[in-house]
ROZANU-558232 format. One record per residue (C-alpha): chain; residue number from 1; y, x, z; residue in one letter. Coordinates in steps of 0.25 Angstrom, whole numbers, plus 5000, padded with zeros to 4 digits. Each point is the difference from the previous one (the first is absolute). Layout:
<node><zanu>A</zanu><torza>NUM</torza><c2>Y</c2><c1>X</c1><c3>Z</c3><marlum>A</marlum></node>
...
This chain:
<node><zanu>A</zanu><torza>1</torza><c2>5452</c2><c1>5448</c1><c3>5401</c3><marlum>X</marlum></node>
<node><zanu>A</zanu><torza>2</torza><c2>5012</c2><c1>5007</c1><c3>5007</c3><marlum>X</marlum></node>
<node><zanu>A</zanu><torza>3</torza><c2>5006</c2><c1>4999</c1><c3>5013</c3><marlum>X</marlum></node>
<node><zanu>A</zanu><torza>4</torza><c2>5013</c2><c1>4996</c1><c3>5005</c3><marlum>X</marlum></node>
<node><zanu>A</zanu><torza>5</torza><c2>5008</c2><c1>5008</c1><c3>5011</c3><marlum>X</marlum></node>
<node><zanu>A</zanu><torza>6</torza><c2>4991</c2><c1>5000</c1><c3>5011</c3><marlum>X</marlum></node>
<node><zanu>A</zanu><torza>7</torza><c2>4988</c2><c1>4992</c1><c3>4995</c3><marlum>X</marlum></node>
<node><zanu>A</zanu><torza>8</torza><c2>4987</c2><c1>5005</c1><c3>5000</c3><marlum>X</marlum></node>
<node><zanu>A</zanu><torza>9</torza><c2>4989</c2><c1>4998</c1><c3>4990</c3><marlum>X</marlum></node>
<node><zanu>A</zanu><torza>10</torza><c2>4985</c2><c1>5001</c1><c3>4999</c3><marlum>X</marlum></node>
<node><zanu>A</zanu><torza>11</torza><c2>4991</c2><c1>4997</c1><c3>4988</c3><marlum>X</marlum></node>
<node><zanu>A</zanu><torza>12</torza><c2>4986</c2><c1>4992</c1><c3>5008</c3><marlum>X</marlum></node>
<node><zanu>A</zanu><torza>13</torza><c2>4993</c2><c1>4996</c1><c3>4987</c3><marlum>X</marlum></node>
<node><zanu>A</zanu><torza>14</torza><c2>4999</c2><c1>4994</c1><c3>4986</c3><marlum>X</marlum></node>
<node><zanu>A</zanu><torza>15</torza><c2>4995</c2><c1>4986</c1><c3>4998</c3><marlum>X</marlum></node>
<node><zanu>A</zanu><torza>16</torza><c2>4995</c2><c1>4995</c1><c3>4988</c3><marlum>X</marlum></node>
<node><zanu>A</zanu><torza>17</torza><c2>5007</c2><c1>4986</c1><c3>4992</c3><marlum>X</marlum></node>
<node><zanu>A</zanu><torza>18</torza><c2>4992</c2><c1>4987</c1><c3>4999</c3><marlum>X</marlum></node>
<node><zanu>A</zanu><torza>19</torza><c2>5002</c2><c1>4988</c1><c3>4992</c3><marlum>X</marlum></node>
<node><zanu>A</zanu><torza>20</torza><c2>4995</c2><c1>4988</c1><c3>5007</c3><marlum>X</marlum></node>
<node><zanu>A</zanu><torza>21</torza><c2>5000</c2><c1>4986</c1><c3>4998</c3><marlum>X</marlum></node>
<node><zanu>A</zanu><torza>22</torza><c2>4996</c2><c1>4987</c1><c3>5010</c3><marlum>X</marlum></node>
<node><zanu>A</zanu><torza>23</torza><c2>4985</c2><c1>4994</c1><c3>4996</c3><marlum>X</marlum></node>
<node><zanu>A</zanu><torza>24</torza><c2>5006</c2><c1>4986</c1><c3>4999</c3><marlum>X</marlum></node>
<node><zanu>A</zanu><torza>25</torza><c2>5010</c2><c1>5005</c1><c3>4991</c3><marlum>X</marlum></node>
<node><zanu>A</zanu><torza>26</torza><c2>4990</c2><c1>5007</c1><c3>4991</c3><marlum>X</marlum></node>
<node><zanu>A</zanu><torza>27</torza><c2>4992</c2><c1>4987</c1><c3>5001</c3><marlum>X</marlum></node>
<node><zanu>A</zanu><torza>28</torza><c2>5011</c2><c1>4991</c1><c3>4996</c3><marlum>X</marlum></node>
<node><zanu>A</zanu><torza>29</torza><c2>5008</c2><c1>5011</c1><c3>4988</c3><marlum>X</marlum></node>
<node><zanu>A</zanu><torza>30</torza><c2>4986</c2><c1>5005</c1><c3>4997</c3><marlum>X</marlum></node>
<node><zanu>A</zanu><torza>31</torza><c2>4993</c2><c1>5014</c1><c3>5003</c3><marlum>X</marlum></node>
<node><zanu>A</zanu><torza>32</torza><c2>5004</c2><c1>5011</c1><c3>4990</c3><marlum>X</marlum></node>
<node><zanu>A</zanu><torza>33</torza><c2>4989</c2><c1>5007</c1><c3>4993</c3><marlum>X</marlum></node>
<node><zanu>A</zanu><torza>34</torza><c2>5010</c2><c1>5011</c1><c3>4995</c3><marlum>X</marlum></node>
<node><zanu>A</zanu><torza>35</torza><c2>5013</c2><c1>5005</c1><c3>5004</c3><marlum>X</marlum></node>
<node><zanu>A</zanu><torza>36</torza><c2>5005</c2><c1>4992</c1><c3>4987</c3><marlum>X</marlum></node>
<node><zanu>A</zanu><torza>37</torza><c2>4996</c2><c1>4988</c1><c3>5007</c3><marlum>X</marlum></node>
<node><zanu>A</zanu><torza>38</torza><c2>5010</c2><c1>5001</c1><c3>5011</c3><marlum>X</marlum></node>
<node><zanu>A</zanu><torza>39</torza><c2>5011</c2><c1>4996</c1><c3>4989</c3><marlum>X</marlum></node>
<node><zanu>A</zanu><torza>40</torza><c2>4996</c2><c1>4985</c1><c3>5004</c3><marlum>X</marlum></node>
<node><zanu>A</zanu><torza>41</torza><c2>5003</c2><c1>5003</c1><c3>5013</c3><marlum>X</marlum></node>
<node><zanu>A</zanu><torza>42</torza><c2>5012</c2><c1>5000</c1><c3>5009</c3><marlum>X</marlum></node>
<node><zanu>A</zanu><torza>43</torza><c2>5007</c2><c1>5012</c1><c3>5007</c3><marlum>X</marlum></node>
<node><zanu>A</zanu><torza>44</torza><c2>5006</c2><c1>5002</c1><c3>5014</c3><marlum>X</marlum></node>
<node><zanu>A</zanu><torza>45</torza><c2>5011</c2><c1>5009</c1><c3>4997</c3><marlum>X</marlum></node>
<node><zanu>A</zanu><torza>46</torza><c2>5006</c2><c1>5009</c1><c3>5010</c3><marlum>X</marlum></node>
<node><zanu>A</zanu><torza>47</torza><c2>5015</c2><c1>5001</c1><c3>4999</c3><marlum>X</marlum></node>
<node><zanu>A</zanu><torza>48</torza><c2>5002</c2><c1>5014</c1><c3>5003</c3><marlum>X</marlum></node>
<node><zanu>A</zanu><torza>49</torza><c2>4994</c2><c1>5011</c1><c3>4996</c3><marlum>X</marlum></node>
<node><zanu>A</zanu><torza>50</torza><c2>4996</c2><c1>4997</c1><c3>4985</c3><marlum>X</marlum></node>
<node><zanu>A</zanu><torza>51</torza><c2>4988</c2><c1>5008</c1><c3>4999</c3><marlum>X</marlum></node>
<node><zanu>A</zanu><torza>52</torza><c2>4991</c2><c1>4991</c1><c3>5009</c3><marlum>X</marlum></node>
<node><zanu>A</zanu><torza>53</torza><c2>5002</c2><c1>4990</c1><c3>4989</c3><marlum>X</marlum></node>
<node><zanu>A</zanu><torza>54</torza><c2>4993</c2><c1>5008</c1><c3>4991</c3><marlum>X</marlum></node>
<node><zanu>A</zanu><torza>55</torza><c2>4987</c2><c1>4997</c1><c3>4996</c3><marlum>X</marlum></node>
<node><zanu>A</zanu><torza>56</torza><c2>4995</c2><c1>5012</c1><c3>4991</c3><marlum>X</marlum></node>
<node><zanu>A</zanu><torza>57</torza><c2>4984</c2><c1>5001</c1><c3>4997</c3><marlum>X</marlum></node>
<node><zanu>A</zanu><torza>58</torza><c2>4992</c2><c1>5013</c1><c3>4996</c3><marlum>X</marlum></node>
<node><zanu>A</zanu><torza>59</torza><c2>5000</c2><c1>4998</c1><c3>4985</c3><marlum>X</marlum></node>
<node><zanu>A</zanu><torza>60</torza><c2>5011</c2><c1>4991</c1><c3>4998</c3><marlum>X</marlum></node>
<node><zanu>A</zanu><torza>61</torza><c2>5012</c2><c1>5007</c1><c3>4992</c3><marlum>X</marlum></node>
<node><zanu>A</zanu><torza>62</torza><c2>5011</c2><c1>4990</c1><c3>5007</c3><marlum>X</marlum></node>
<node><zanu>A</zanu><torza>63</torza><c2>4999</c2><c1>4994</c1><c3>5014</c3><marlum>X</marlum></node>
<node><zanu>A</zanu><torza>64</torza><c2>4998</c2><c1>4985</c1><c3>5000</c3><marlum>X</marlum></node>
<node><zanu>A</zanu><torza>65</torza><c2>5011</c2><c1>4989</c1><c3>5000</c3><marlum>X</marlum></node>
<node><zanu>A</zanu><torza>66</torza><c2>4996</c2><c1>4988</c1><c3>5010</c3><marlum>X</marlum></node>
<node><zanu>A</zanu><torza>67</torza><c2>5011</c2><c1>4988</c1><c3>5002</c3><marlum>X</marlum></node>
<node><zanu>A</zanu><torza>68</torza><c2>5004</c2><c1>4998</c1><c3>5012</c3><marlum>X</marlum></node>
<node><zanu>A</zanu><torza>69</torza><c2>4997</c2><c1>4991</c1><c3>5014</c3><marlum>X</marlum></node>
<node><zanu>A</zanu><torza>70</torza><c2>5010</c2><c1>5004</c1><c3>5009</c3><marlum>X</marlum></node>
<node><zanu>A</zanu><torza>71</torza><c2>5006</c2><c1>5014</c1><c3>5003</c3><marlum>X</marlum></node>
<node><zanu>A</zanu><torza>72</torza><c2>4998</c2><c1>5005</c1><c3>5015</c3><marlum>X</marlum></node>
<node><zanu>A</zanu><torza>73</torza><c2>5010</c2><c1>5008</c1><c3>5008</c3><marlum>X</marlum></node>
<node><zanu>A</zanu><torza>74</torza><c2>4989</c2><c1>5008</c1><c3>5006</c3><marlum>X</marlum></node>
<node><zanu>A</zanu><torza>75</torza><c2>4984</c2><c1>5003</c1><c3>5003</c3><marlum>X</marlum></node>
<node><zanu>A</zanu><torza>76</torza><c2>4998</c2><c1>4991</c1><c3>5011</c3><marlum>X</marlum></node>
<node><zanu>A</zanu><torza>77</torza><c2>5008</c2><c1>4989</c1><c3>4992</c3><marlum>X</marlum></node>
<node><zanu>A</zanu><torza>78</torza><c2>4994</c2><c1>5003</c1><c3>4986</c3><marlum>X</marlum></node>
<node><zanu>A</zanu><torza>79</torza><c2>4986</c2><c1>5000</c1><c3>5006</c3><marlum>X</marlum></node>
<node><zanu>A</zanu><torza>80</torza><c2>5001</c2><c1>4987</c1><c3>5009</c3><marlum>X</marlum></node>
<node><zanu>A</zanu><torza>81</torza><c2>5004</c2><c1>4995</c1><c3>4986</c3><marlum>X</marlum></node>
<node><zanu>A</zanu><torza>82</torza><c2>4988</c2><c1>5005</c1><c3>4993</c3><marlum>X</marlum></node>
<node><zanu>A</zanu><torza>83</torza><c2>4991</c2><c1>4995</c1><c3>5011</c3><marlum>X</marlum></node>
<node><zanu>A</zanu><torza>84</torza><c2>5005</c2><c1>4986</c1><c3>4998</c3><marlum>X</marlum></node>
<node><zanu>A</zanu><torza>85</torza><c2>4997</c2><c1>5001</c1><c3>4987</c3><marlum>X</marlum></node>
<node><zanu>A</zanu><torza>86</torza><c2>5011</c2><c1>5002</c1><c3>4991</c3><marlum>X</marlum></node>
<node><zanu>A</zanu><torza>87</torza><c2>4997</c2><c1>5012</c1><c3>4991</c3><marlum>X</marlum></node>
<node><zanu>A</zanu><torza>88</torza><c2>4995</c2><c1>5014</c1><c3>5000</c3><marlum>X</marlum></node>
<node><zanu>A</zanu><torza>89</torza><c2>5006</c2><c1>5011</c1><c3>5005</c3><marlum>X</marlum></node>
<node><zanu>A</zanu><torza>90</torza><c2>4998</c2><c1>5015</c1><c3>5001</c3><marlum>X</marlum></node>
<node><zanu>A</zanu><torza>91</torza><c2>5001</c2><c1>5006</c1><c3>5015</c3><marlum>X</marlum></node>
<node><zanu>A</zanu><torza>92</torza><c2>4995</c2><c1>5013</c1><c3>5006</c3><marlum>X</marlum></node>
<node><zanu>A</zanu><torza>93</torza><c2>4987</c2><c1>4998</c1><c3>5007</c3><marlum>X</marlum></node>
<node><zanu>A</zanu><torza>94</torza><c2>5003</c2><c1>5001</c1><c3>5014</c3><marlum>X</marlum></node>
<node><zanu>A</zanu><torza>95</torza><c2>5009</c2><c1>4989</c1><c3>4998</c3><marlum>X</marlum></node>
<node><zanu>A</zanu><torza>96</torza><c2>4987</c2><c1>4991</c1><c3>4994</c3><marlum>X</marlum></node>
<node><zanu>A</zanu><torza>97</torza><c2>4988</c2><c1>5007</c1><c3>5005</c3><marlum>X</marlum></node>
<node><zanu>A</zanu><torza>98</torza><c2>4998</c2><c1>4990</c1><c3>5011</c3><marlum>X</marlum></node>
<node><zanu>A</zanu><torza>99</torza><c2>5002</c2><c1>4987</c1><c3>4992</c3><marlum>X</marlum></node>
<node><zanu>A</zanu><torza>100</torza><c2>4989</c2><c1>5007</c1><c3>4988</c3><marlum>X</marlum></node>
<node><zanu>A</zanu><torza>101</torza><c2>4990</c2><c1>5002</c1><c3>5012</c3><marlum>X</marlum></node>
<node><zanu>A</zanu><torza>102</torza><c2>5001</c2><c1>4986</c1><c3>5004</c3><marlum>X</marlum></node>
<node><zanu>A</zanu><torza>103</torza><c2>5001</c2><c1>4994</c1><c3>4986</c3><marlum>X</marlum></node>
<node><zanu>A</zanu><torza>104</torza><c2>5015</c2><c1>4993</c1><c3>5002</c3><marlum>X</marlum></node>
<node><zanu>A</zanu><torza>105</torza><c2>5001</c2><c1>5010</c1><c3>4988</c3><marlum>X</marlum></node>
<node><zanu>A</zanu><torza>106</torza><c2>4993</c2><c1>5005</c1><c3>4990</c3><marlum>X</marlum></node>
<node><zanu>A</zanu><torza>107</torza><c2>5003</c2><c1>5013</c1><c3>4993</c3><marlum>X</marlum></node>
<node><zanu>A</zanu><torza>108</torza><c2>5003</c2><c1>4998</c1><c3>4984</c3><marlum>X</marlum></node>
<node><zanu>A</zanu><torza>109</torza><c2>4993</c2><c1>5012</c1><c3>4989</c3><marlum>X</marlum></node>
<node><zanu>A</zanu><torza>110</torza><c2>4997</c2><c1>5010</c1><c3>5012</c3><marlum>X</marlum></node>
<node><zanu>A</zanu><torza>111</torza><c2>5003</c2><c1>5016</c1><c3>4996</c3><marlum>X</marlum></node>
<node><zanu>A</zanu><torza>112</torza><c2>5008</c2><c1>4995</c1><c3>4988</c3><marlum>X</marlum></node>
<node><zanu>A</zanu><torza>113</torza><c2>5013</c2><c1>4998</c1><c3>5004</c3><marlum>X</marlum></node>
<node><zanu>A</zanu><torza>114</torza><c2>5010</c2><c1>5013</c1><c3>4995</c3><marlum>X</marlum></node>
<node><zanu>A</zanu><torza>115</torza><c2>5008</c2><c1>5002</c1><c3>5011</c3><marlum>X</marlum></node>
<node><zanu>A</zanu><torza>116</torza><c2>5003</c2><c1>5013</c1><c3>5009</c3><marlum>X</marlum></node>
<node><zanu>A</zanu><torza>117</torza><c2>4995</c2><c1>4999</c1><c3>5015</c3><marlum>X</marlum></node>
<node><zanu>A</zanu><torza>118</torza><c2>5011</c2><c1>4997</c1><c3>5009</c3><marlum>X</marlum></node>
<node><zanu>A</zanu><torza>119</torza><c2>5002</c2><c1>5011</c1><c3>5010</c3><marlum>X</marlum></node>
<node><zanu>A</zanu><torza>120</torza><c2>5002</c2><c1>4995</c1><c3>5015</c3><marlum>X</marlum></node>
<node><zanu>A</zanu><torza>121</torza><c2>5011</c2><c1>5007</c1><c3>5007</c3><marlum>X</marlum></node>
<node><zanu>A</zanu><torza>122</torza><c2>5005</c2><c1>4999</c1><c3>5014</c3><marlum>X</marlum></node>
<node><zanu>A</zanu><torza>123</torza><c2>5014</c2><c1>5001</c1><c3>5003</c3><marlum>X</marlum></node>
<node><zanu>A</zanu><torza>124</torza><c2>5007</c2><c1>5005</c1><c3>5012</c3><marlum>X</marlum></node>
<node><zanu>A</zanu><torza>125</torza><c2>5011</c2><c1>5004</c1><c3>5008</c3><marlum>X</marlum></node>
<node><zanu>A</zanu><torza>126</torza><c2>4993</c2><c1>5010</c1><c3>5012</c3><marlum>X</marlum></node>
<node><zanu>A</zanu><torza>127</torza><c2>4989</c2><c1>5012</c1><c3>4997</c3><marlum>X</marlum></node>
<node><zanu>A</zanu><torza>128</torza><c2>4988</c2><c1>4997</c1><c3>5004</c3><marlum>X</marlum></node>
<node><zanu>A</zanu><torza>129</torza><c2>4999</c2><c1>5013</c1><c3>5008</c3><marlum>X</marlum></node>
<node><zanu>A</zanu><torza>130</torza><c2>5010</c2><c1>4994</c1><c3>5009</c3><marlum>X</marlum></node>
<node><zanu>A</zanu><torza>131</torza><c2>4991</c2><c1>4986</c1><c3>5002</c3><marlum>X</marlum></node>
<node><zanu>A</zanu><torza>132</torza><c2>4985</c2><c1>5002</c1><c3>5003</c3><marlum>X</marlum></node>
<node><zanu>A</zanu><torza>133</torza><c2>4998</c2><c1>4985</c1><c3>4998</c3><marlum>X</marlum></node>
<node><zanu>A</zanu><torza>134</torza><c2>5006</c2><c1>5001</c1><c3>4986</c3><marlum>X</marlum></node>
<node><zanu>A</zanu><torza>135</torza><c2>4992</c2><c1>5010</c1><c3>4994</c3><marlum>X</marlum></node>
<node><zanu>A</zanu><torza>136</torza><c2>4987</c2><c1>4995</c1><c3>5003</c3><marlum>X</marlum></node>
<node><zanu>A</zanu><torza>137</torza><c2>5004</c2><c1>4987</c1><c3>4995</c3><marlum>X</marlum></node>
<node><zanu>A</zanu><torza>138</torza><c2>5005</c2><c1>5005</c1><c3>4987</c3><marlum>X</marlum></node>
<node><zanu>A</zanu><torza>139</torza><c2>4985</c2><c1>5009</c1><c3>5001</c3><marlum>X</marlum></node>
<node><zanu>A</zanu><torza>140</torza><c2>4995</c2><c1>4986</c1><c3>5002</c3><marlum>X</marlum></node>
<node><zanu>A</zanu><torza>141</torza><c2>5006</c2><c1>4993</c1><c3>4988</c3><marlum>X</marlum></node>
<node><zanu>A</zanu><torza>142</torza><c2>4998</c2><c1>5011</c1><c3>4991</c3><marlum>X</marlum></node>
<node><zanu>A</zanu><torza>143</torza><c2>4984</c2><c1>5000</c1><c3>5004</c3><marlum>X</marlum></node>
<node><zanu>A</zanu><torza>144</torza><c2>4998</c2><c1>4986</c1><c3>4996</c3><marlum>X</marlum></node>
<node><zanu>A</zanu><torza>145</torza><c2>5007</c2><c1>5000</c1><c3>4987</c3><marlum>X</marlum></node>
């Protein structure tokens, strides 16, 4: 990732891709035995980038095509949507990790899913060397990803 004109950058961490569904809708649509399965299911798409709609599997020589629920604008939008049990979705974890440890959401075919982690940068306008405060909160950040 590059930097405009006096904006700063720093790489904290990676995060791995989840694919995650609601319990209810699993219990209504049905719980997939297979990735397969998932065709009988309903995706929440996000409208921008493409590649989080990808659903690719270790194994698999194309990625999976799911019909559509409703497309979301962004993370927060496309995960309220999930939550209310619309579809699946694919997110980076530290978008879902609370909801999978307090079962609003359960995570689909776990160390299957094809998909490069996401790197985790900040982006700013002043060096850190100049704010204290600044560096160790971006030393924070980076420590717990």
């Amino acid at each position: 990732m590059g930097a405009d004109a006096g904006q700063l950058h720093r790489k904290l961490g990676r995060t791995p891709w989840k694919l995650v569904a609601a319990p209810e809708y699993l219990d209504r649509m049905g719980w997939p035995s297979s990735p397969q399965d998932l065709k009988a299911l309903e995706q929440v798409r996000f409208a921008a980038p493409e590649h989080i709609n990808t659903l690719q599997f270790k194994g698999m020589p194309e990625p999976l095509s799911l019909p559509t629920s409703v497309v979301a604008g962004n993370g927060e939008a496309a995960r309220r949507l999930v939550l209310g049990s619309l579809g699946i979705a694919r997110f980076s974890d530290f978008m879902v990790a609370d909801d999978i440890h307090a079962g609003r959401l359960v995570e689909l075919f776990a160390g299957e899913l094809e998909a490069a982690p996401l790197d985790i940068t900040a982006l700013y306008l002043t060096p850190t060397a100049g704010l204290r405060r600044l560096a160790v909160f971006l030393d924070w950040v980076g420590g717990i990803l």
